[in-house]
Legacy VTK file of the C-alpha trace (Angstrom):
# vtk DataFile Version 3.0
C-alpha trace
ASCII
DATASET POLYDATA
POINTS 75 float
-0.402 14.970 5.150
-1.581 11.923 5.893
-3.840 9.420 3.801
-3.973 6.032 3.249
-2.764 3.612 0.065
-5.883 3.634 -2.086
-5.448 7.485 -2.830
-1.944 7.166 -4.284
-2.648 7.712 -8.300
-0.380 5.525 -10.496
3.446 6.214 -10.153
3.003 8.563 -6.399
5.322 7.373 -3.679
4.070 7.333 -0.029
6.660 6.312 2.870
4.007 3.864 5.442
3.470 5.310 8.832
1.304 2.810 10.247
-0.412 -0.372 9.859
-3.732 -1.508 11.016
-2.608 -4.896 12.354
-5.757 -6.715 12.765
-6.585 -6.253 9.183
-3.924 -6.722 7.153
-2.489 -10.172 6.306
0.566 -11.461 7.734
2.083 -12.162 4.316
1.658 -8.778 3.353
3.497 -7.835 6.597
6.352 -10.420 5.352
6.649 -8.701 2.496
7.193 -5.386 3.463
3.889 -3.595 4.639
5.806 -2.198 7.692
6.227 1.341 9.094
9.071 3.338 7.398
9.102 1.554 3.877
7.939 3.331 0.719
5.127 2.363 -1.262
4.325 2.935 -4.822
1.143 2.327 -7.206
2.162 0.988 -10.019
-1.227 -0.007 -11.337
-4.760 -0.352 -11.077
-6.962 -3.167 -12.056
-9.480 -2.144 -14.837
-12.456 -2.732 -12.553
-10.501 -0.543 -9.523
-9.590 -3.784 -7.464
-7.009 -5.102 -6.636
-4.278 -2.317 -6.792
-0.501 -3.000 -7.398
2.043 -2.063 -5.327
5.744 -1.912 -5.587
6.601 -2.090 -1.804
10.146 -2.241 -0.215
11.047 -3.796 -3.509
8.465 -6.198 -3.759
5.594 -6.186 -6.094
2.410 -7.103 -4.704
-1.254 -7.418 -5.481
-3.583 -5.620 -2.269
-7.219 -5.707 -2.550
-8.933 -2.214 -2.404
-10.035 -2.522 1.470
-6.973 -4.258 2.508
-4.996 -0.728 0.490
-6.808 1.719 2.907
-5.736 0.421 6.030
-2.247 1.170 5.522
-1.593 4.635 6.591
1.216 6.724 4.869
2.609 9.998 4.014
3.418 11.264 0.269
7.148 11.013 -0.646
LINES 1 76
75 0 1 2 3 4 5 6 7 8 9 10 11 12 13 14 15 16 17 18 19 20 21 22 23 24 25 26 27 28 29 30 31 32 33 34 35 36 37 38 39 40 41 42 43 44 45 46 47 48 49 50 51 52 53 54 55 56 57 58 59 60 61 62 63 64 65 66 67 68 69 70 71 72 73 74
């Protein structure tokens, strides 16, 4: 089933399946953000934004809209 970043709940594994290119950062792209890498939530900022990531062994900080536009299955 397919959904996007922002509905992982903290410690749910996702594997990314695709990546809406115009939106996304190239840093975050640099760092991993790439088809066929897993994706976990580690945590959730107390107001709901940003949302942190551990992704292909990086940990990274991805604002709530940036989150939903990478698409990705449920490990």
């Amino acid at each position: 089933m397919e959904s996007c970043s922002s509905e992982l709940k903290i410690g749910e594994t996702g594997i990314i399946i695709d990546v809406n290119l115009e939106e996304i950062p190239l840093k975050l792209i640099e760092m991993g953000c790439l088809p066929g890498n897993t994706i976990t939530l580690i945590q959730i900022a107390p107001l709901g934004d940003p949302y942190y990531f551990n992704v292909h062994d990086s940990h990274v900080a991805i604002r709530l809209e940036t989150a939903k536009q990478l698409t990705l299955t449920k490990a």
